[in-house]
C-alpha positions as CSV (number, residue, x, y, z in Angstrom):
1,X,-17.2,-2.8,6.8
2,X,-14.6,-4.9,8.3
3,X,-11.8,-3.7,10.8
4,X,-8.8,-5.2,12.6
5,X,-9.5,-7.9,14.9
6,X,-12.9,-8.8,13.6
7,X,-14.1,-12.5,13.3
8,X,-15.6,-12.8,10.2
9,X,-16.8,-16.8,8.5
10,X,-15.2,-17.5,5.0
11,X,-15.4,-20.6,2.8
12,X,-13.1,-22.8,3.6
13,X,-12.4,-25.3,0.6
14,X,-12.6,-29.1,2.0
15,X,-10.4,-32.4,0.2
16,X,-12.9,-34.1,-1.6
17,X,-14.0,-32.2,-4.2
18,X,-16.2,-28.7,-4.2
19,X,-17.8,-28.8,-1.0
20,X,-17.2,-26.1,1.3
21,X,-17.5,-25.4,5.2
22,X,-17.7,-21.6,6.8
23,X,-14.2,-21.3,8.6
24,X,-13.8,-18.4,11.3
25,X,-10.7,-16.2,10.3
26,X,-9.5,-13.1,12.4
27,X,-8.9,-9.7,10.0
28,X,-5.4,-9.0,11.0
29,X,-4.5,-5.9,8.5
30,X,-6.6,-3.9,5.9
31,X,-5.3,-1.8,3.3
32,X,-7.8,0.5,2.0
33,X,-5.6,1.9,-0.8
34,X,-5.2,-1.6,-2.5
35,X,-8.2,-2.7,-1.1
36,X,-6.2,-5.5,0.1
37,X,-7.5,-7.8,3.3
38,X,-5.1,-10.2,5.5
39,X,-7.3,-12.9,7.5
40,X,-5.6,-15.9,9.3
41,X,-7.8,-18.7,10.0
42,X,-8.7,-19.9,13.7
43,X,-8.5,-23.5,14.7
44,X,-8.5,-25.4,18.1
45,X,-7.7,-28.2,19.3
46,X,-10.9,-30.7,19.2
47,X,-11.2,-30.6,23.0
48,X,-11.9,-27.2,22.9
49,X,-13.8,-26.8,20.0
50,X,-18.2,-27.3,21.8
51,X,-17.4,-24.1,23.6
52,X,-15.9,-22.0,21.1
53,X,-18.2,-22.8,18.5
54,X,-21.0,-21.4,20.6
55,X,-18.9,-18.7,21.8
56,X,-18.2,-17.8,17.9
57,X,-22.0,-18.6,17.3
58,X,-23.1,-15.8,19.7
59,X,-20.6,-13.2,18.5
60,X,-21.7,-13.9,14.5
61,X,-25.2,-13.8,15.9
62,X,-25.8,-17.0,14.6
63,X,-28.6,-19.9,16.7
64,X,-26.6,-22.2,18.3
């Protein structure tokens, strides 16, 4: 079950064709009556990006 604030992966469609790539995207509002969900994706500039990507890694539980 999801709740506001969490950090959850989605697809994330890329421009050639119908490859995708897991995305990080923070939960900002649920509604459980329409069963609506509204996520905004999280980027970073590329300097910053080795860091949070293990940072994210250990929060999803994912090997780094």
């Amino acid at each position: 079950m999801m709740t506001r604030f969490d950090i959850v992966l989605l697809p994330f469609p890329l421009n050639d064709g119908p490859n995708v790539k897991p995305c990080p995207a923070i939960v900002n509002c649920l509604s459980e009556r329409h069963q609506d969900v509204f996520l905004a994706f999280i980027s970073l500039p590329a300097d910053l990006r080795p860091a949070y990507v293990q940072t994210l890694r250990k929060i999803v539980g994912v090997d780094a």
